[in-house]
N, C-alpha and C positions, 0 to 999 in steps of 0.2 A: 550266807549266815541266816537269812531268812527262811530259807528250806527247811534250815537244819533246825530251828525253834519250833518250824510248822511238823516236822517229819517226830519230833519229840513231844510235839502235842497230841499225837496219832499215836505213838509208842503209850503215851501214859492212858489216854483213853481206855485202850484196847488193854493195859495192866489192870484198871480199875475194873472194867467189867469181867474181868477172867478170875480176880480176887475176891472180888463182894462177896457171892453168895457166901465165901468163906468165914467171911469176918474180918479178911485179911485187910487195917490200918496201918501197916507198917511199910518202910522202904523195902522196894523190889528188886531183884536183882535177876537176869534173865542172861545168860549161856551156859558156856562148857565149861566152866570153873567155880569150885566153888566159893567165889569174891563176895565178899556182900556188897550194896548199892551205894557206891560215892556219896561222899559228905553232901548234902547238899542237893540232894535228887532223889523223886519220888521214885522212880525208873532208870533201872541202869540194863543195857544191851549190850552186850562185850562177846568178843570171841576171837579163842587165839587159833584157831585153827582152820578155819576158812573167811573169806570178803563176804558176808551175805550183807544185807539191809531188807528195813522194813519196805512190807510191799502193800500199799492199799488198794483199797476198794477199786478196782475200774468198771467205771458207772459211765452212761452216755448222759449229762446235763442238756436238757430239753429247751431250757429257756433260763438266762443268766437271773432273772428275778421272783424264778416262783422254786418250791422247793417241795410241796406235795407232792409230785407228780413229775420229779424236777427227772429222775432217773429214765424209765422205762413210760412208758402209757400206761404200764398195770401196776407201775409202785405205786405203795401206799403211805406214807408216811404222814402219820395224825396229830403228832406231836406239833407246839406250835411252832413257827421259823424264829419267833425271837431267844426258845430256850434250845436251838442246835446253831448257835458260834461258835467255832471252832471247828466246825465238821469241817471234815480232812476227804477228800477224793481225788480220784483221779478221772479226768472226764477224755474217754475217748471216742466222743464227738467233734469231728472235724470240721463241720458247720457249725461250732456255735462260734458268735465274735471272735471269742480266743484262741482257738483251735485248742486242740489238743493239748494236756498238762494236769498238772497239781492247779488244783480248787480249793477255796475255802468260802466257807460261808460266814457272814459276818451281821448274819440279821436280817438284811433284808434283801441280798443278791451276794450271786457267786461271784470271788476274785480271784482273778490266776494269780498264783505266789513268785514265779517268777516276771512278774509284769509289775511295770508302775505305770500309775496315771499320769498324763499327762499337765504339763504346768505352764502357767500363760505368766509372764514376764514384764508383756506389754498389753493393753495399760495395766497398770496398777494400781488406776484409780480410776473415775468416773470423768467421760470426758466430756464436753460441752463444746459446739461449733456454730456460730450463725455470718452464715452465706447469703448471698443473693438469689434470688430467683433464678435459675439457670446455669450456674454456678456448678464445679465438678467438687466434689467433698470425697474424698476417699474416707475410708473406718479401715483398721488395719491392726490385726492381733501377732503377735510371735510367742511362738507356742516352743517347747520342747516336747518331745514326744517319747523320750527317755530310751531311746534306743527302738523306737515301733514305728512307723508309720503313724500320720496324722489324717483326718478328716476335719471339714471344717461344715458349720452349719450356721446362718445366720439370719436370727430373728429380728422381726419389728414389732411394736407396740404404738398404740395410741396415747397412752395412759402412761408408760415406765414400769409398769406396777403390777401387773397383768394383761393377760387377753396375748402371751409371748406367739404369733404363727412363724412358720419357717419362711423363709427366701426363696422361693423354687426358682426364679432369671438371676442366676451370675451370684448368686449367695452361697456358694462351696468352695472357698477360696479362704486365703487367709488377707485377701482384701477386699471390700467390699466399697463400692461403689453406689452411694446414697443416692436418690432420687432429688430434684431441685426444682418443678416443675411445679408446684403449688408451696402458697405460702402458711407457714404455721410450724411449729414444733412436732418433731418424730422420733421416736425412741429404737434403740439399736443395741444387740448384746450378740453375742456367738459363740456357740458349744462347741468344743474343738474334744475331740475323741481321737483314741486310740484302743486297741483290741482289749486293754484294760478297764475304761471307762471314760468318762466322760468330765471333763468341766468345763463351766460356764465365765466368760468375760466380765470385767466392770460395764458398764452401761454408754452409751454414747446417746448423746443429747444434738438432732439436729435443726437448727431453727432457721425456716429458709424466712426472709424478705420479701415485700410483696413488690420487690425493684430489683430489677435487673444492674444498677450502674448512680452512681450521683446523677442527678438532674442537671440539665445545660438548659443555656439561657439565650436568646437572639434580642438583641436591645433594638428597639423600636427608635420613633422618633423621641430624641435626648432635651432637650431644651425650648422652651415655651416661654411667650414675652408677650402677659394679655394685660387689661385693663381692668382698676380696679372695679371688685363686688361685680366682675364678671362672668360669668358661666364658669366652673371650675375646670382647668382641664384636665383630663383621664389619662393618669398614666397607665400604662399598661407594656404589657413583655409576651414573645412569645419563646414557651417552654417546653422541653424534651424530658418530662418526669420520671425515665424509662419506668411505665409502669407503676411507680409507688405514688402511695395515699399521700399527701402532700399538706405542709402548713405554710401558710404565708407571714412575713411580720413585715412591715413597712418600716422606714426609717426614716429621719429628716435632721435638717444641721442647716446652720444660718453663715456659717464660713466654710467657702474651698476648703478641704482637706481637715476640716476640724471634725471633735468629736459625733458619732452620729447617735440618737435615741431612739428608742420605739413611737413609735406613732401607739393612741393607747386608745383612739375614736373611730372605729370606723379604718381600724389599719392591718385586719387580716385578710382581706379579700385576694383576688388576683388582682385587681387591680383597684386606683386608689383618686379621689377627685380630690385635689390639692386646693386649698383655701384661698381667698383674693381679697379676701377681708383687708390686709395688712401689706404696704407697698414693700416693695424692699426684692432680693432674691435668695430661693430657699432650694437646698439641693435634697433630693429625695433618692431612696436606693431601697432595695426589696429584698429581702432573705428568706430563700426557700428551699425549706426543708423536708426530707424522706427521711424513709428508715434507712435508708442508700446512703445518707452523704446530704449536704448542705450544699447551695450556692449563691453570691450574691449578685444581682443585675449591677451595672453600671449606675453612677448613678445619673438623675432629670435633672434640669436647673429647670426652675419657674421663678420671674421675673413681675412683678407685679406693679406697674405703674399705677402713678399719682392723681391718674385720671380715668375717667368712665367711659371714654369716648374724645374724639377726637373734636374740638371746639366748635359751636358755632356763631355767629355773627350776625345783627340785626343791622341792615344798612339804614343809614340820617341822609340826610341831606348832599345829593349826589353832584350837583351842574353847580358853577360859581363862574359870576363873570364879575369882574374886578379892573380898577382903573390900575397901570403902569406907577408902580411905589406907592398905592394903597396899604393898608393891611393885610397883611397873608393871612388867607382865611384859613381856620383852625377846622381839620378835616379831623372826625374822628365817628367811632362806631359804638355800637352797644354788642360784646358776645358774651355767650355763656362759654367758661371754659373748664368745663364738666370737672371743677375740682381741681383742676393740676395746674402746674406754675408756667409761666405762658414767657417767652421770647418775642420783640415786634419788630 
């Protein structure tokens, strides 16, 4: 049906300019009868006596986008390309894209009439993925190629928005296989052709992680039992970050298994000097975070005794000699007992 509106726009052309210099405005009518031209038609071609059809121009098309020069090396054609749409040839140049066929020009490149461009299905929208570092990310288009062969071509971008270069390793397919090896955002589209032309993909969005995997944790020594306003002890972990930028938050809670809070002093570090100020025991746990994933250590008990040190004692009066049911001598000491409550 396409042909057959294109083959009728080349009949009518070719009526108008055979008419003009006449003056001739009126409906045409062209065979072996004398019919006049169908209600409804500039051009009518009829014949009851032999099959012929219109036969155009065979021209060799030189390059599907230029149209000066587009025939022959010595054509000439001055006119601009925006006011020849509709031009009707037949191009029998077997090297161009399309091979061999009916052409039309449409402005700005030649399209075979009986071709259609091809049409991408998948995505259908713009797609967004963020991976890890190392990580396999396929991009993957499904095209119809409307009864022609397909080619596949696929760009990247820094930007989204420009600077489009091709793929030349493993980017001619219809799945593409993104790079994972540095971290940051990458932009991805691909031109899927056929002998007709060409379109372009929605966009793919790849955003790798500067981490390989969640971060693991090896819990050290768990539990500590020092004296009060003593040297603080240092908790600490050690940690398998794969790779990613990391934040620490500390945590602490005054009952087994009760709620835990942020530490808000002195509680991002890697590791964390626990207070002695205050006797009692306080459980402590550490959450660290990537762009990977979160993990939390076990958690420390620190135990913080009533005292500063372990007692000590000023001896009195050591030797005592005494008669048999005397007085029993009253033996006692002077200590310090560094603040804590003392047993004798």
């Amino acid at each position: 049906m396409k042909k057959k509106r294109m083959l009728f726009r080349v009949a009518l052309c070719a009526a108008l300019w055979l008419f003009q210099p006449a003056g001739l405005l009126a409906q045409v009518h062209i065979g072996d009868t004398d019919a006049s031209a169908k209600g409804g038609s500039l051009l009518d071609l009829t014949s009851t006596t032999a099959n012929l059809g219109l036969l155009p121009l065979n021209v060799s098309i030189n390059h599907v986008n230029r149209i000066p020069a587009a025939f022959t090396d010595s054509a000439s054609i001055t006119v601009p390309a925006e006011s020849l749409k509709g031009l009707i040839v037949y191009n029998i140049n077997a090297g161009l894209p399309g091979g061999e066929g009916l052409y039309v020009w449409d402005g700005a490149k030649w399209n075979k009439m009986e071709c259609i461009f091809p049409t991408i299905s998948v995505p259908d929208a713009d797609q967004a993925y963020t991976v890890n570092k190392n990580a396999t990310q396929n991009l993957s288009v499904t095209a119809n190629g409307n009864g022609t062969a397909l080619s596949y071509q696929w760009q990247s971008s820094i930007t989204g928005t420009s600077g489009w270069t091709n793929i030349t390793t493993d980017g001619t397919s219809a799945t593409y296989t993104a790079p994972t090896t540095a971290a940051g955002p990458l932009y991805y589209q691909c031109i899927v052709s056929n002998p007709c032309g060409s379109v372009t993909s929605k966009k793919f969005t790849v955003t790798v992680r500067d981490c390989t995997a969640a971060p693991t944790v090896t819990q050290g020594t768990a539990s500590y039992t020092v004296n009060k306003s003593a040297t603080a002890p240092s908790l600490s972990f050690t940690a398998d970050l794969k790779g990613g930028a990391v934040t620490y938050q500390w945590q602490n809670c005054t009952t087994s298994g009760g709620t835990y809070v942020n530490i808000t002093t002195n509680g991002t570090g890697a590791t964390y000097a626990a207070p002695t100020t205050t006797t009692g025991t306080v459980y402590y746990k550490c959450v660290i975070t990537t762009a990977c994933g979160n993990v939390t250590t076990p958690y420390y008990t620190v135990t913080v005794r009533d005292c500063t040190a372990a007692p000590t004692v000023t001896q009195g009066t050591a030797s005592y000699t005494v008669n048999q049911s005397a007085t029993a001598p009253s033996l006692a000491f002077t200590a310090d007992l560094k603040g804590g409550a003392a047993t004798y």
